[in-house]
C-alpha positions in Angstrom: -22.3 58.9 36.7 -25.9 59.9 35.5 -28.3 57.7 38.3 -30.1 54.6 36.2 -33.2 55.9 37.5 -33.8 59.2 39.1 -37.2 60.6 41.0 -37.2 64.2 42.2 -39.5 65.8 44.7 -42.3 63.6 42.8 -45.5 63.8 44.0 -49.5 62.1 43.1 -52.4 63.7 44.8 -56.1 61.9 44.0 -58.4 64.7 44.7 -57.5 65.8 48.4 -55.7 62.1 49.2 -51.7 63.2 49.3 -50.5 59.8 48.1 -46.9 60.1 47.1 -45.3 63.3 48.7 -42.4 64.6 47.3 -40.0 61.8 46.6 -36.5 61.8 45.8 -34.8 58.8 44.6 -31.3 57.8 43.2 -31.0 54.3 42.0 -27.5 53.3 40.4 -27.1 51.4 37.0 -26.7 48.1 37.7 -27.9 48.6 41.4 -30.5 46.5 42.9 -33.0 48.1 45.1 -35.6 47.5 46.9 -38.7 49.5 48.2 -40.5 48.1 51.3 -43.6 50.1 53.2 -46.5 49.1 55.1 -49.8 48.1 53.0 -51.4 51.7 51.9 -47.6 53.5 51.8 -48.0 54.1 48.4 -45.5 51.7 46.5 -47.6 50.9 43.5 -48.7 54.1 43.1 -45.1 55.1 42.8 -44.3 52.0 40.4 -47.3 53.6 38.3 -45.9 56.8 38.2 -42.2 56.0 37.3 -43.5 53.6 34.3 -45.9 55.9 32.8 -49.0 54.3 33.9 -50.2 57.7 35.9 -49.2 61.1 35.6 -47.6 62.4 38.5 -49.3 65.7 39.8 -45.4 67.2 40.0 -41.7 66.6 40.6 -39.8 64.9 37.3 -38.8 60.9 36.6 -35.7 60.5 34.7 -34.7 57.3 32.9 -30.5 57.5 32.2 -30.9 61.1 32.5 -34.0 61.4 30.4 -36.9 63.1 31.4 -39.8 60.2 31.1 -42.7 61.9 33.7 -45.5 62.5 31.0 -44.4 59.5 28.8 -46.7 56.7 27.9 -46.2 53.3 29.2 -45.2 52.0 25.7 -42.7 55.2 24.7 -40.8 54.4 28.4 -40.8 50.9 27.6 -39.5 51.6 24.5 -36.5 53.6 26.2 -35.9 50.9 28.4 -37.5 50.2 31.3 -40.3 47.5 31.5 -41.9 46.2 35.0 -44.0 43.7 36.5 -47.5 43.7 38.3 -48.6 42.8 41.8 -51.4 40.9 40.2 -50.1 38.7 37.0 -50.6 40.0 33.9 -50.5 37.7 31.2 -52.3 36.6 28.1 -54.0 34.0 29.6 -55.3 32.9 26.2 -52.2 32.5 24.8 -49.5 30.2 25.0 -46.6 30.3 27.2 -44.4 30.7 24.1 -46.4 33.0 22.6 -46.4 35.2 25.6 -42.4 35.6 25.9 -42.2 35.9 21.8 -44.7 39.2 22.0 -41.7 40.9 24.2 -38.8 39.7 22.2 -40.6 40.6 19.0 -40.7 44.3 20.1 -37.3 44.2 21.5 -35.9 43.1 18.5 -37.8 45.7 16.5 -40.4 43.9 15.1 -43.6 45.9 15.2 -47.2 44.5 14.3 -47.5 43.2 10.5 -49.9 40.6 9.3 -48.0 39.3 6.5 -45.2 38.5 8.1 -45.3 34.6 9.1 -43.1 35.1 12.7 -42.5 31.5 12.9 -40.1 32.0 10.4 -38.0 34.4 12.4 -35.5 32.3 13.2 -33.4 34.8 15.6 -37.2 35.8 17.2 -37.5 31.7 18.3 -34.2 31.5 19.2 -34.2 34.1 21.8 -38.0 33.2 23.3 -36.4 29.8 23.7 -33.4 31.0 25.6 -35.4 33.2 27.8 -37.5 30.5 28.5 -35.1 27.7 28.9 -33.1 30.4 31.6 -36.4 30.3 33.6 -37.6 27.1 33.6 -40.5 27.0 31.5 -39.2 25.5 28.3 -41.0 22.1 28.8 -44.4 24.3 29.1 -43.8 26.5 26.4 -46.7 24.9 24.4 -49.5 25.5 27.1 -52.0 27.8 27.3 -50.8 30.1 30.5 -54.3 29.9 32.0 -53.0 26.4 32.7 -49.9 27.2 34.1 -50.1 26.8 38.0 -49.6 30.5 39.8 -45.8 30.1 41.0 -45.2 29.2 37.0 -47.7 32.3 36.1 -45.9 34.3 37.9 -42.6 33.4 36.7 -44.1 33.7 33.3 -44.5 37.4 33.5 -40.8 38.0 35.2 -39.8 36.2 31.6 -42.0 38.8 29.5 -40.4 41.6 31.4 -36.7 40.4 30.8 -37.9 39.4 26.8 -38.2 43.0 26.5 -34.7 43.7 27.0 -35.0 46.6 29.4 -31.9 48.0 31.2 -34.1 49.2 34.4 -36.2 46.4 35.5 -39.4 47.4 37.5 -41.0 44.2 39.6 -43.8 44.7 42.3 -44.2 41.7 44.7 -43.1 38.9 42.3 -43.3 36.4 45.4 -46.7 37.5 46.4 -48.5 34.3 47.2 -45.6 31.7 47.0 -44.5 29.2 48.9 -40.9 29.2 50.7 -39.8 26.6 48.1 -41.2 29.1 45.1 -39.9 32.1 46.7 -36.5 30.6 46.9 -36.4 29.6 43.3 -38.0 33.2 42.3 -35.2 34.7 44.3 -33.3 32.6 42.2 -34.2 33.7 38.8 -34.6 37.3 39.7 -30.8 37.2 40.6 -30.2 35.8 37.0 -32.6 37.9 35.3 -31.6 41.2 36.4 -27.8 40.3 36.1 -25.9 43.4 34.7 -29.4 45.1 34.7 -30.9 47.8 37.4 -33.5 46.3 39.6 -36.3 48.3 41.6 -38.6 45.7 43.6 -41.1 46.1 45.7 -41.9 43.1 48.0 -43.4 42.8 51.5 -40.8 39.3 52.4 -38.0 40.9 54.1 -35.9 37.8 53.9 -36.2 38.6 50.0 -35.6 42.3 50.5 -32.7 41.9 52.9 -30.9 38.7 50.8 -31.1 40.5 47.1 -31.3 44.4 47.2 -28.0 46.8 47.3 -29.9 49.4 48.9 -33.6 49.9 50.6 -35.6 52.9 50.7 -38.3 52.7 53.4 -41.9 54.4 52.5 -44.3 55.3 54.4 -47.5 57.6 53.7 -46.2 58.6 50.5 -42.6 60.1 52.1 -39.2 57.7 51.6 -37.9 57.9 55.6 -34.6 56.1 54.7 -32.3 54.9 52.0 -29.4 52.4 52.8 -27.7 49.2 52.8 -29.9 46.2 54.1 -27.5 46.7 57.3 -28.2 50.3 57.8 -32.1 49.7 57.5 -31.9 47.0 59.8 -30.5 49.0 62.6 -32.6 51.8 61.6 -34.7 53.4 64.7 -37.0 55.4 62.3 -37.7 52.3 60.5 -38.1 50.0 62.8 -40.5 51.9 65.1 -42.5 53.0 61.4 -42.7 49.5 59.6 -40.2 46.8 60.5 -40.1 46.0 63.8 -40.0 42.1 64.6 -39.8 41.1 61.1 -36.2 42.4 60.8 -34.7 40.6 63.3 -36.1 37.5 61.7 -34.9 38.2 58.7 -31.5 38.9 60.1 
């Protein structure tokens, strides 16, 4: 079966700074997989290159089997994949309605147009409030997000990714500054979320990582140094002499 998402021997130099070096990565449809690393490993950089955002120096991306490395962010998205940030990304001057309704908008087809009233698209309203009835944020929906507090920001932005309707979903440290009580409902949603959907995360709480992913891959300066189940990553000597060390028997 062709791989969801497939990275070969990809690699992003920055003048003579060797950040990602020669990755190779399978991720199954409907798998959901993490990617943990120590601070400096290189994980955004890779989210950038797999979603279009840099251009990798060398090696290929493949989306379904499609070669996407060279793409623009908005041609991948278009193809199917759509991510998340470490640092929320919303329009802050915009409501919370209005935020979800720019992704289903696209995702339904419906491209920039300034005659067209989209308050009268009835199967456009429908769908924003599903999407954000499913996460919670349906009594809000009428704020301005700048007002939103951050564990609600930041669920905000997992509900413009999924509004997109993306197959591959792409989220970097979506519990990054929550509380155990956020996490757990973030944990939560994501679960819902990427429901019949490929997931690639990348999140530094290893109690996330180990409760939700399939499989891990473990980077470090740039290079992947494992790929397995939570169990085989656990018991990993490689791994946990490189990056986990106590925090995976805490997790456990």
């Amino acid at each position: 079966m062709t791989p969801a998402l497939e990275l070969t021997d990809l690699r992003k130099s920055f003048g003579p700074a060797k950040i990602i070096q020669g990755v190779d990565l399978s991720v199954g449809k409907g798998e959901r997989h993490a990617i943990i690393g120590p601070n400096g490993a290189g994980k955004s950089t890779l989210f950038n290159l797999i979603s279009g955002r840099f251009m990798p120096s060398s090696g290929e991306v493949r989306l379904g089997g499609e070669l996407i490395s060279g793409k623009k962010p908005y041609q991948i998205n278009r193809m199917g994949l759509s991510r998340s940030f470490q640092v929320s990304n919303i329009f802050t001057n915009m409501t919370v309605r209005e935020n979800v309704r720019c992704g289903v908008l696209y995702s339904m087809g419906y491209g920039y147009s300034f005659w067209r009233n989209i308050g009268n698209l009835k199967e456009v309203s429908e769908k924003t409030a599903h999407i954000l009835d499913e996460v919670g944020l349906l009594e809000k929906a009428n704020l301005p997000a700048a007002l939103l507090p951050y564990a609600d920001q930041r669920t905000l932005e997992i509900a413009i990714t999924i509004a997109g309707g993306a197959d591959v979903i792409l989220l970097d440290e979506p519990t990054a500054g929550m509380s155990h009580s956020e996490t757990d409902r973030a944990v939560a949603l994501i679960e819902k979320a990427s429901k019949g959907k490929t997931l690639l995360i990348v999140e530094h709480d290893m109690g996330v990582v180990f409760n939700l992913a399939d499989r891990i891959s473990v980077l470090v300066y740039g290079e992947i140094i494992a790929t397995g189940t939570p169990e085989e990553i656990r018991g990993d000597a490689k791994v946990r002499e490189a990056y986990l060390g106590e925090e995976a028997e805490d997790a456990a």
